[in-house]
N, C-alpha and C positions, 0 to 999 in steps of 0.2 A: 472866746475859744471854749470850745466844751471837748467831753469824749464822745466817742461813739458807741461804745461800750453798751450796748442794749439800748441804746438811742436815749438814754438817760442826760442831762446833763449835769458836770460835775461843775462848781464852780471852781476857779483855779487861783490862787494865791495870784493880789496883784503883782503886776511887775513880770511874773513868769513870760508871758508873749513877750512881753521888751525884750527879755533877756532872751527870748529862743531866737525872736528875730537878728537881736544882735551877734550871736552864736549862728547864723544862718549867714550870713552877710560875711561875715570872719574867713567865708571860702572865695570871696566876690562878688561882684555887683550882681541883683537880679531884679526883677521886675516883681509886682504882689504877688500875684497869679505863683509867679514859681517862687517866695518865697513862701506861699502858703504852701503849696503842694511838699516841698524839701521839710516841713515841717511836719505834716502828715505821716511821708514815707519812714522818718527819718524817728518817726514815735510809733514804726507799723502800722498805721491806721488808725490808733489810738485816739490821736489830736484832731481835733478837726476844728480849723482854722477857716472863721465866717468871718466874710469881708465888712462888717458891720463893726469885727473887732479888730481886723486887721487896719485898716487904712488908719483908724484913731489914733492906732498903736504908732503906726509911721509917721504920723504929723506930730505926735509926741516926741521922738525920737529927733525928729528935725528940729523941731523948738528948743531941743534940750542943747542939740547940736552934735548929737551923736552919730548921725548920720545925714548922709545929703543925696541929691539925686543929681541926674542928668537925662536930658529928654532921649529918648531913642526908637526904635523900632523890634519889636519882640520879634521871635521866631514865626509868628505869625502873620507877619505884617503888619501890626499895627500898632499904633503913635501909644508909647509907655513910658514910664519913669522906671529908670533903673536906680534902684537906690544901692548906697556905698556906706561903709564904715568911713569917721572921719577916725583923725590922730585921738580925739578924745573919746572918741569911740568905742575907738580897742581898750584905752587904760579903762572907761567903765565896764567892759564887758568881761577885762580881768576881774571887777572889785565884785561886780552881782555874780558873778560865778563863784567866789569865793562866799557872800555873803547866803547863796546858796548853798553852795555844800557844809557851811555851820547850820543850817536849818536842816538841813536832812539828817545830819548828825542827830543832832535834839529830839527833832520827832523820832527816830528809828530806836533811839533809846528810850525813850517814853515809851512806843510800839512793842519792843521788844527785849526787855531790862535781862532776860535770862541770858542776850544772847550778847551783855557785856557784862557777865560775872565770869 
């Protein structure tokens, strides 16, 4: 995953695509294609999610057992994998979001110490 942001790319703390995917998924099943796009809009444009780094991420996710799929047919008409949040899913997607919002904490106060006196 990089930004787009002057066609630069940023490297992004591992595990973040795990976590947006599973944060993406939290709404319903969807196919790569649209969970990359939902991840896109859903950062403005920002993210831009390469299927190089996306599919990795999902067969990660499977392995872990976070998520599973089901064969189906896209809106397009053709043969896709919809993948799903499992039960264990959701509890990890509680814990990396939490595990995330103490990291952002951390850094914003390193970032920006005047603006917690």
């Amino acid at each position: 995953m990089s930004t787009k942001q002057g066609q630069r790319r940023i490297e992004l703390l591992q595990g973040t695509l795990d976590l947006l995917i599973l944060r993406t998924l939290r709404l319903g099943p969807a196919h790569g294609h649209a969970i990359a796009k939902a991840i896109e809009r859903g950062s403005e444009d920002v993210l831009l999610v390469e299927q190089g780094s996306l599919y990795p991420a999902l067969h990660r996710l499977i392995k872990r057992g976070w998520i599973t799929f089901d064969e189906g047919t896209s809106e397009n008409n053709r043969r896709a994998k919809f993948y799903r949040l499992t039960a264990k899913g959701r509890k990890q997607l509680a814990i990396e979001t939490s595990k995330w919002d103490t990291l952002a904490r951390a850094i914003a106060r390193i970032l920006r110490p005047a603006a917690q006196e």
